[in-house]
C-alpha positions in Angstrom: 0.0 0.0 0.0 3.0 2.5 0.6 4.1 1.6 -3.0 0.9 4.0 -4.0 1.8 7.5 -5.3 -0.4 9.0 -2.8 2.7 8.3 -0.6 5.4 10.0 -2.6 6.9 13.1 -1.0 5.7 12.7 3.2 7.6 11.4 5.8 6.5 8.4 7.9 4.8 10.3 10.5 2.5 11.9 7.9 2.5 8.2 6.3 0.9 6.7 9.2 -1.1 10.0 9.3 -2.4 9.3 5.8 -3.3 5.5 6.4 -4.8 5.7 9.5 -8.1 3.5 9.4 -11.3 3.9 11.7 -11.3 5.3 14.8 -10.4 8.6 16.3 -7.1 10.0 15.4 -5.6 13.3 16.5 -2.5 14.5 14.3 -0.7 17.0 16.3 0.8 19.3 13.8 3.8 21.7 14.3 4.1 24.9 12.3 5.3 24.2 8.9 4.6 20.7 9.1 2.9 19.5 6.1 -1.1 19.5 7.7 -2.8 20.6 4.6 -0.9 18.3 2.7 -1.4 15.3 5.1 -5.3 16.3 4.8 -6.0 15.9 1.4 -3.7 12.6 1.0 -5.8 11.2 3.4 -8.7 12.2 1.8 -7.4 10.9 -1.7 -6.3 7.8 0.8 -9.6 7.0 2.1 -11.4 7.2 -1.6 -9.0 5.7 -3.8 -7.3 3.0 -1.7 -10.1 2.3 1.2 -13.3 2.8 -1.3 -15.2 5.5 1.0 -17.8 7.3 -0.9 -16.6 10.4 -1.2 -20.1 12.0 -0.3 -19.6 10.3 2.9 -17.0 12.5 4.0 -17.1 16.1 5.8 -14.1 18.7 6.0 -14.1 21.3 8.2 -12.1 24.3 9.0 -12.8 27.9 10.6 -13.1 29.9 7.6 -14.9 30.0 4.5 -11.2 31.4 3.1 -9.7 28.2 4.3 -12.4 25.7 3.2 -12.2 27.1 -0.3 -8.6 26.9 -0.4 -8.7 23.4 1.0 -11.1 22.3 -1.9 -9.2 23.8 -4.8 -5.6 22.1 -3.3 -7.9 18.6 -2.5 -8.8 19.1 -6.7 -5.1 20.0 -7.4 -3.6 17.1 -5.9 -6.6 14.7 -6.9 -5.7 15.5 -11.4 -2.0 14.4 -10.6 -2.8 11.3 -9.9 -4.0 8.7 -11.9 -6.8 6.5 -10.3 -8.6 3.6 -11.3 -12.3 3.5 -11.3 -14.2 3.0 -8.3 -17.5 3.8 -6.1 -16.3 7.2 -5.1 -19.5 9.0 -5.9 -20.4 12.7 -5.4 -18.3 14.9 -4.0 -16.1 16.2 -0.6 -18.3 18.6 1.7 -15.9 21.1 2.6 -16.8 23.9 5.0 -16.7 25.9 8.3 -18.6 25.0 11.6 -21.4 27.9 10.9 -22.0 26.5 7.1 -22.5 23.2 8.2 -24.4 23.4 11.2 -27.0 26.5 9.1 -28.0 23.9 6.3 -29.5 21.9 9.2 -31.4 24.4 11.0 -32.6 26.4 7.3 -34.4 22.3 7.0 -36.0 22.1 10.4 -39.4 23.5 9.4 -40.0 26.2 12.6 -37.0 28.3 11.1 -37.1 28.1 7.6 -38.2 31.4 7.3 -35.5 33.2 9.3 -33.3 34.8 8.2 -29.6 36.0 9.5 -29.9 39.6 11.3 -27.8 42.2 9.6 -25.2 44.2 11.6 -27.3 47.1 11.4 -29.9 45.1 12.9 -28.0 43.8 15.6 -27.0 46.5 16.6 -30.5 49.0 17.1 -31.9 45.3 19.0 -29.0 45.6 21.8 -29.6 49.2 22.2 -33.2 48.8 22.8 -32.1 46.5 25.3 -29.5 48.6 26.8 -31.7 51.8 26.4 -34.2 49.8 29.0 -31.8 50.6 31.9 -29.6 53.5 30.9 -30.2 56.5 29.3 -27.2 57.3 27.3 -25.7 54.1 25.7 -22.4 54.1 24.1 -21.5 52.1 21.1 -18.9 50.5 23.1 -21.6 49.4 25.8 -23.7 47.8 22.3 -20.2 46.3 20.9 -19.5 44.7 24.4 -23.0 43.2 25.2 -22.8 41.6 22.2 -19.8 40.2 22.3 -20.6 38.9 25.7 -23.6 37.3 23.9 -21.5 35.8 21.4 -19.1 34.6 24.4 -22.0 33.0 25.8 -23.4 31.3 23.4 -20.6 29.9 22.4 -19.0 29.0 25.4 -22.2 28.9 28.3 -19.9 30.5 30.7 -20.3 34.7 31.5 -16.9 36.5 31.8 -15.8 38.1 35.4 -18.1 41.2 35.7 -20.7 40.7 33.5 -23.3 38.9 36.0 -26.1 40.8 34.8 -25.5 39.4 31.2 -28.4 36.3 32.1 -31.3 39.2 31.4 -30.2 40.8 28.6 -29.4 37.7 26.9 -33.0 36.2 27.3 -34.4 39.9 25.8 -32.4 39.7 22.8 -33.0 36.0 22.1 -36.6 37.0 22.6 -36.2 39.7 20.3 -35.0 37.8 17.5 -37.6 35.1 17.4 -40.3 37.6 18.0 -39.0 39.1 14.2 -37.6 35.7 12.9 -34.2 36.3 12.7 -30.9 34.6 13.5 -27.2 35.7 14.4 -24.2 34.2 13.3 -23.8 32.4 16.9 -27.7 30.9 16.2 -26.4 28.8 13.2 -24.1 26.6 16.5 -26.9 27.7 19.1 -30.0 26.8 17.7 -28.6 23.4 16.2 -27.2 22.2 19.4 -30.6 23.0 20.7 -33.0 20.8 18.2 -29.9 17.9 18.5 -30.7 17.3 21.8 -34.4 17.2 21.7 -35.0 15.5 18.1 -33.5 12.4 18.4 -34.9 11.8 14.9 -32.6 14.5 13.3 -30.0 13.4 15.3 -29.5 10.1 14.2 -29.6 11.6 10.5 -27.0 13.7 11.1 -25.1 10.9 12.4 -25.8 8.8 9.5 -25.2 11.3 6.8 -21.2 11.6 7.0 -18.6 8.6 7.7 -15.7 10.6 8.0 -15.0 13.7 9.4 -11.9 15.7 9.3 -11.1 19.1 11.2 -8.4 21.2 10.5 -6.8 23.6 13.0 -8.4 21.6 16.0 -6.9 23.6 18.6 -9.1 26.9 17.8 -12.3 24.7 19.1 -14.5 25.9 21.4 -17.1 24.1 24.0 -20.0 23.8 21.2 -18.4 23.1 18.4 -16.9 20.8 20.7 -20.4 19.3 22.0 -22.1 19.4 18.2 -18.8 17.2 16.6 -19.7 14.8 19.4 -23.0 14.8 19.0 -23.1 14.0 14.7 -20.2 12.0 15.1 -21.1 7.9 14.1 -20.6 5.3 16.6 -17.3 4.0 14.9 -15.7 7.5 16.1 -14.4 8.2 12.3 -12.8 11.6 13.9 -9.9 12.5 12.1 -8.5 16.1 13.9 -5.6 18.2 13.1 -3.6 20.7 15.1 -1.4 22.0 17.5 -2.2 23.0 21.2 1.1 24.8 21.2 -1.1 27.5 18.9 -4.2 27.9 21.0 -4.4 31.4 20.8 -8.0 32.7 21.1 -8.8 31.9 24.8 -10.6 35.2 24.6 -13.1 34.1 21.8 -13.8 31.2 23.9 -11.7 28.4 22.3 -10.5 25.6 24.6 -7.0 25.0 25.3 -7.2 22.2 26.9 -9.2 20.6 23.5 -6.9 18.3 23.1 -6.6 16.5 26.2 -10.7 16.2 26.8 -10.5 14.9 22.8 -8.2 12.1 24.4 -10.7 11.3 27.4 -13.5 11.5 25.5 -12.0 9.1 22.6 -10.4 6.5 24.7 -8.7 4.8 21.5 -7.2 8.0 20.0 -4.3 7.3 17.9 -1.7 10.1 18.3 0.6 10.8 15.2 2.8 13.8 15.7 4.4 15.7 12.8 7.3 16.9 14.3 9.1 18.4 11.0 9.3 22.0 10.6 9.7 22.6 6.3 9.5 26.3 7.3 11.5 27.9 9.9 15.3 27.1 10.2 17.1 25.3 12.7 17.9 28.3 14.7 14.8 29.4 14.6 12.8 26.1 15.1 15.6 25.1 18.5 14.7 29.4 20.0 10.8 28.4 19.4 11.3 25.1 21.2 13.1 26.3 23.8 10.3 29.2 24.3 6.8 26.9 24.3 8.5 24.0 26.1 8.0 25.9 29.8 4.5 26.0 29.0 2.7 23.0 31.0 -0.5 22.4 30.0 0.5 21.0 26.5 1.0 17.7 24.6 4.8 16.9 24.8 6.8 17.2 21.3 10.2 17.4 20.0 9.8 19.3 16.7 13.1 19.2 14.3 14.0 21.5 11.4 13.5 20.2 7.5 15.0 22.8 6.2 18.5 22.1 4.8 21.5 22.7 6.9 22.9 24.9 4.2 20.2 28.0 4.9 21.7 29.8 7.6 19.0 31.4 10.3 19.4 34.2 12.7 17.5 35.3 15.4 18.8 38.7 16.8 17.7 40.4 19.6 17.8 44.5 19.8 17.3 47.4 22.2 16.5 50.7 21.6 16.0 53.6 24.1 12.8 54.2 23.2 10.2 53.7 20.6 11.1 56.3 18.2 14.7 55.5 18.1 13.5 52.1 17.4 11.3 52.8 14.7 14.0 55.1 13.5 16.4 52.0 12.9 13.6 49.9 11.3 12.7 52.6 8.8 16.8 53.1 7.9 16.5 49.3 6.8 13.5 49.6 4.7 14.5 52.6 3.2 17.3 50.4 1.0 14.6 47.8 -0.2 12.8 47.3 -3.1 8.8 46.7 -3.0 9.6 42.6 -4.2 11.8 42.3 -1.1 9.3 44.1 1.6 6.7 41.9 0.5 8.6 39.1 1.7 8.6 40.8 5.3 6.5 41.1 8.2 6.3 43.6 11.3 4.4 42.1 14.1 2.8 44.0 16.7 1.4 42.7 20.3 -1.3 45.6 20.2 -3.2 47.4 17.4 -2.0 50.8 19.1 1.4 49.9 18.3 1.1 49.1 15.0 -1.0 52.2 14.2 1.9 53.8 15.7 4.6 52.7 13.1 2.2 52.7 10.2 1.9 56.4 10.4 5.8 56.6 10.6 5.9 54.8 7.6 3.8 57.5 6.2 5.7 60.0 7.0 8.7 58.5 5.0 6.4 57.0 2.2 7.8 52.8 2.6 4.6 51.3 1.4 3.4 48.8 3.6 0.2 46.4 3.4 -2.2 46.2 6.2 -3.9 42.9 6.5 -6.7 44.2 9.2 -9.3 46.8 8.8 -8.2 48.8 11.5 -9.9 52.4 12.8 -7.3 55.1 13.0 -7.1 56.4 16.5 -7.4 59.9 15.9 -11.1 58.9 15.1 -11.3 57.1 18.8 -14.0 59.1 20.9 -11.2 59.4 24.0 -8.6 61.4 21.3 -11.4 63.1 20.4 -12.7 64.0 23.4 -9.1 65.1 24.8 -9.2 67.2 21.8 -12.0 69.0 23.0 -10.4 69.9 26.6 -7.0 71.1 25.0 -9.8 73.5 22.5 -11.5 74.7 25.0 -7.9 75.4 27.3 -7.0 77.7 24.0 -10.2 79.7 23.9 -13.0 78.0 21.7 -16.1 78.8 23.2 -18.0 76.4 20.7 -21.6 75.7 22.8 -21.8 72.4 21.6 -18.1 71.7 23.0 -18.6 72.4 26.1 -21.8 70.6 26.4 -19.7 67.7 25.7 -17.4 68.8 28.2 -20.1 69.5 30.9 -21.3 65.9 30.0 -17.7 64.4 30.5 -17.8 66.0 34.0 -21.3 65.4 35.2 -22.2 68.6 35.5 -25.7 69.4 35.1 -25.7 71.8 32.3 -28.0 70.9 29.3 -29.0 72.9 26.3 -31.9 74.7 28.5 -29.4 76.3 30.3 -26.3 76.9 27.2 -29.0 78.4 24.7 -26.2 80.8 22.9 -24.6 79.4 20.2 -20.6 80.3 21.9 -20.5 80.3 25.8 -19.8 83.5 27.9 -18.6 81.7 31.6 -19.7 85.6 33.3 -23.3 85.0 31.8 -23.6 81.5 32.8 -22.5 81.8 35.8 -25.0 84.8 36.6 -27.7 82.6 34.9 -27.0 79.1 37.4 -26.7 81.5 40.7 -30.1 83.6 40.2 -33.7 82.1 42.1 -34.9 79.8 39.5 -31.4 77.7 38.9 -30.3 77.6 42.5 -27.3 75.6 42.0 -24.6 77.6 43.8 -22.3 74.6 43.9 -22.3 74.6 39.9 -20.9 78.0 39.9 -17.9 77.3 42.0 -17.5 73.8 40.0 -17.6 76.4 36.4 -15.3 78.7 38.4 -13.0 75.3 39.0 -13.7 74.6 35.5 -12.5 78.2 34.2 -9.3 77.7 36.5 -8.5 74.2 35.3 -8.4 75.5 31.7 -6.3 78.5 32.0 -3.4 75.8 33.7 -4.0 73.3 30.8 -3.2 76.1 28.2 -0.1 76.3 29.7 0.9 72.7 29.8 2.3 70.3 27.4 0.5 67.9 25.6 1.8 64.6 27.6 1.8 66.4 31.0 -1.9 68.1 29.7 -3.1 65.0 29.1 -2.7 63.4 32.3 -3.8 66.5 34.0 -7.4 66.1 32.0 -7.6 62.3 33.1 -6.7 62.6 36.9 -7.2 66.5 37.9 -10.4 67.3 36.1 -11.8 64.1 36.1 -12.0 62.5 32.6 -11.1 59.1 34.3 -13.8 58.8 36.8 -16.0 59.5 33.3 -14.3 56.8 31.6 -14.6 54.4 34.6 -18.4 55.1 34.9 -18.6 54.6 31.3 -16.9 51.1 31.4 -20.1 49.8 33.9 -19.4 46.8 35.7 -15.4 47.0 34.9 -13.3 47.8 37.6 -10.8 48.8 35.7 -10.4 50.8 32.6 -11.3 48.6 29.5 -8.1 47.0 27.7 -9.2 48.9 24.6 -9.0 52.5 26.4 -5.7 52.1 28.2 -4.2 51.0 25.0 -5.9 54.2 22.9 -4.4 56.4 26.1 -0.4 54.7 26.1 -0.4 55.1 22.4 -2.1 58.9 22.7 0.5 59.6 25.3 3.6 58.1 22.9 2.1 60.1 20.2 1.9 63.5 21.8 5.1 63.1 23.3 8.1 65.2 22.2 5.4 68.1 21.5 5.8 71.3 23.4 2.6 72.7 22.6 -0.9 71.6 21.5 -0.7 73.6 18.6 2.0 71.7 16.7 1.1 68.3 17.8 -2.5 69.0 16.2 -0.6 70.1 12.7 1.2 67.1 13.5 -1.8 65.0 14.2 -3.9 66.9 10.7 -0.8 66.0 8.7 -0.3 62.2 9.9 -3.9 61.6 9.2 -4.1 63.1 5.7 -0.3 61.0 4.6 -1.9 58.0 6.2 -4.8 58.2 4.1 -3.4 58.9 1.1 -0.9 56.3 1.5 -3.4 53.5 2.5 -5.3 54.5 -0.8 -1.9 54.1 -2.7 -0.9 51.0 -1.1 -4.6 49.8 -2.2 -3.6 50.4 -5.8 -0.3 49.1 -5.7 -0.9 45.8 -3.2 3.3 45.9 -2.5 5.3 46.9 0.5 6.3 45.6 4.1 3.1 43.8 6.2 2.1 45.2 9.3 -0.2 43.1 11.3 -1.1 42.0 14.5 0.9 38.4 16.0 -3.2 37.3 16.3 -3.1 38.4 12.2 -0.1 36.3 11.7 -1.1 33.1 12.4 -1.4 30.8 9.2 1.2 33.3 7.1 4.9 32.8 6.5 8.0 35.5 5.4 11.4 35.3 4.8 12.1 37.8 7.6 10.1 38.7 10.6 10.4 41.9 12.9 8.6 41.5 16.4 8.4 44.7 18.3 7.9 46.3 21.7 8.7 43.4 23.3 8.5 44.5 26.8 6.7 43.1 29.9 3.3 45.0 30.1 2.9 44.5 26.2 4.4 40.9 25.4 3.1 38.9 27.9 0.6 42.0 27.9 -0.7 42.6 31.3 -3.2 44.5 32.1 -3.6 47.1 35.4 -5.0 45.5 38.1 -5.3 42.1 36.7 -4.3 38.8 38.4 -1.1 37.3 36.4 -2.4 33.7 36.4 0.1 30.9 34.6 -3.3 30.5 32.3 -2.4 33.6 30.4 1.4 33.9 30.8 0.7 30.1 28.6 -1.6 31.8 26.2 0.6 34.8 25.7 3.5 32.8 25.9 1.6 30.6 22.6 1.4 33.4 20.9 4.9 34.6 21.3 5.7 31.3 19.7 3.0 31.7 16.8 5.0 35.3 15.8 8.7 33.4 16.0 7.6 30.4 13.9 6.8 32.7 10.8 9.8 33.3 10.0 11.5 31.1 7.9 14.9 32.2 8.2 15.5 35.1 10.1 14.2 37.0 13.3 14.7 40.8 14.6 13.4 40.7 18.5 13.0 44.6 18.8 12.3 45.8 22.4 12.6 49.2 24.5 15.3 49.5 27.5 14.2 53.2 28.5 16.7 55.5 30.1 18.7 55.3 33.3 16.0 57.2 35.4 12.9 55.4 33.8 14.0 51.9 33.1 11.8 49.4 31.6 11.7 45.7 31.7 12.3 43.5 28.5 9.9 40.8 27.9 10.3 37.7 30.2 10.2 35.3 27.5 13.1 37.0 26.1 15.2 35.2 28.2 13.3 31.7 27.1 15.0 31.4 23.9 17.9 30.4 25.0 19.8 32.7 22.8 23.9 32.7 23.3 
């Protein structure tokens, strides 16, 4: 049987990958290993050599992207071999969890008329919902219900904070059966649902596939989980492919501990490890290693390089004082390069703050650069814009429709009964709050506070103004009241106010930095419209972004404790995120095929900062 050409080309661990009978099997596969290609021989494997109807197997993979891609390469690989005639009739079914799982529920009868909810949709049902308790709902109060939504539904568990989730949850599921729609979650949701209580549908799901195959295992979550159970046929056909040392969406709700309840639910598992890497080089592969092997909660594996002795790797670690000296070096390298050599590059960022950060300094020297994530510029972020609006007001604007903002940033009872002129005159005001009908004497002195605070902020820099406007007049206790149940600050905003603070610094006045700020936007803009049209430079993305891609070179920067493991204020360091983080250190690393540039920031004698911990995990000479 190994003398078939469907063997030619793999290595004996994706051999017995390939030939693997019935049963459950779970193929542990190492970056660069050969999965995709192990996948389709085993699909050509089990029609050709083992006579499965081919419309008895199911492939599945997390996006539509990678089920397409999977088809075409299963096609590719199918016309350069030669088979002989047999009973493999129909066709593959490739395709994602929520494509799957929606052809069933569209067929149950009671929801055949739904349809999926549009984002628009979406979001006016959560602020109804929202509206119900609160009076002024932010967008980033409707973007975190639903996500905690999503979270639930996906996962049955409510995040830390969020115990009054139950309620809402029941109002919007209400919601959209009382107008016969679905979300994107309800195609998982709703099937799991009419599984457990039609045993008649069931057993047809269980019946309709022999084999099923799931690529990148390790991004499971609990009921994707519970559903593959639940269709999967008594003889356990459950052919899964990943690697645990790449389970890097905890926060979406994926499991990563998958792999280990796979193994106690599937008693006789047979575990095939491919442990080559074709990408990275041995340098690179033996830093990786050294890295992801003091995580603990993993399946053990000793992955090798394949890449010949002859390529040369380097991984290079390099300080910088500070950010902008760093980015300074950076751009003096990509200055020399041609677009065909950038495109073989990647930047990786920890944080979309930092990347936004760099992109606009590639701007300003016109590299070209690709971005693979749509991502909002943060000049456009209410909290930059609302900063804006202090610094304005500190220089003399007397717009009425700033300072109603303003008042509404400080809680101070003003509304648009009291501010009817169109600019604001602090003497009238004042005389207008203090007279019989108003009777708010306090307000005065808190305006007269107000009038005091401004006159110091127009004399302030932009980084020391900044903090002055969070902690002196306030703008923090709004943020915190605005964040709800969160004792903290929400990731998002802290990240918005370190990279606000990064950007501002070095400015001695508010005037320049806003020319700065005008200008950066405009370059950036005109230079994400060029790089549209051109589709060539360096990539910037996120190490999240990364995952699945592959360059000759890779830069990973700002790698500092704080940002890489990133660590939030006030959060308990458990070893359950130092191992996530720590997984998706090793993700960035293992993109690079040949060479690495570890970038991070060692601050100045007075203000010292710390590298990254897992610096020191490499095991670099």
């Amino acid at each position: 049987m190994l003398n078939s050409p469907l063997f030619e080309g793999l290595n004996e661990a994706q051999c017995e990958a390939v030939k693997h009978g019935e049963g459950p099997a779970l193929v542990v596969a190492g970056p660069g290993s050969g999965k995709t290609l192990t996948i389709i021989r085993r699909l050509l494997y089990l029609i050709y050599e083992r006579n499965v109807p081919a419309d008895k197997i199911l492939v599945i993979t997390y996006t539509k992207e990678a089920a397409l891609s999977m088809q075409q390469k299963f096609y590719e690989q199918k016309n350069q071999f030669v088979f002989q005639q047999n009973n493999n009739q129909g066709y593959v079914s490739f395709g994602t969890f929520h494509s799957y799982f929606y052809h069933i529920i569209k067929n149950i009868k009671k929801y055949s008329e739904y349809q999926l909810i549009t984002p628009q949709e979406k979001f006016r049902l959560a602020t109804m919902i929202l509206q119900e308790t609160s009076e002024e709902v932010s967008n980033f109060e409707i973007r975190r219900f639903l996500e905690q939504v999503s979270f639930y539904k996906n996962t049955g568990k409510i995040k830390e904070g969020e115990n009054d989730l139950k309620e809402g949850f029941h109002k919007y599921h209400k919601l959209l059966q009382q107008y016969k729609r679905m979300d994107f979650d309800d195609m998982l949701y709703l099937c799991k649902k009419e599984l457990k209580i039609d045993n008649k549908l069931l057993i047809k799901c269980r019946e309709r596939y022999e084999y099923i195959l799931i690529d990148e295992y390790q991004d499971i979550n609990p009921i994707q989980y519970e559903l593959i159970h639940m269709i999967t046929s008594d003889k356990q056909n459950l052919f899964v492919v990943g690697d645990d040392d790449q389970a890097i969406y905890g926060f979406r709700g994926s499991e990563g501990k998958c792999f280990q309840k796979f193994l106690n639910d599937y008693k006789n598992t047979r575990i095939v490890q491919l442990n080559v890497n074709y990408r990275c080089a041995d340098s690179v592969v033996r830093a990786s290693q050294n890295l992801i092997s003091k995580n603990k909660e993993r399946l053990e594996k000793k992955i090798i390089s394949g890449v010949s002795a002859k390529i040369n790797g380097e991984v290079y670690l390099i300080g910088s004082v500070n950010s902008q000296e760093m980015y300074n070096n950076l751009i003096r390298e990509f200055v020399d390069k041609d677009k065909e050599n950038l495109c073989k590059e990647a930047v990786l960022f920890r944080t979309n703050a930092s990347l936004q950060s760099f992109a606009n300094a590639l701007a300003a020297k016109q590299i070209p650069y690709i971005l693979r994530e749509k991502i909002q510029s943060y000049y456009e972020h209410f909290i930059v814009c609302d900063i804006l609006d202090f610094f304005s007001a500190s220089l003399g604007c007397k717009d009425r429709a700033l300072y109603l903002r303003i008042f509404h940033k400080l809680r101070l009872p003003i509304g648009r009964e009291v501010l009817t002129e169109k600019s604001i005159d602090f003497k009238l005001l004042k005389s207008r709050l203090g007279n019989s009908i108003y009777d708010k004497e306090d307000i005065v002195e808190q305006i007269e506070k107000l009038e005091r605070q401004l006159q110091w902020l127009s004399k302030l820099r932009p980084k020391l103004g900044i903090t002055y406007i969070l902690y002196a007049m306030g703008y923090e206790k709004y943020l915190n009241v605005k964040a709800g149940n969160h004792a903290m600050l929400p990731d998002e905003w802290r990240e918005v106010l370190e990279w606000l603070q990064e950007d501002v610094d070095g400015y001695s006045d508010f005037i320049s930095w806003k020319q700065h700020m005008e200008c950066g936007q405009e370059v950036m803009c005109k230079h994400i419209n060029q790089n549209k049209e051109n589709s060539k430079g360096i990539h910037l993305m996120t190490m999240h972004a990364a995952k699945g891609l592959e360059f000759n070179k890779v830069y990973i920067l700002n790698l500092n404790d704080g940002v890489i493991p990133k660590l939030k204020k006030g959060e308990m360091v458990t070893e359950e995120l130092i191992e996530e983080e720590r997984r998706l250190f090793y993700v960035a690393i293992t993109r690079a095929k040949t060479k690495i540039e570890l970038h991070y920031v060692t601050g100045t004698k007075e203000n010292p900062r710390l590298i990254s911990r897992f610096l020191e995990e490499l095991g670099l000479s």
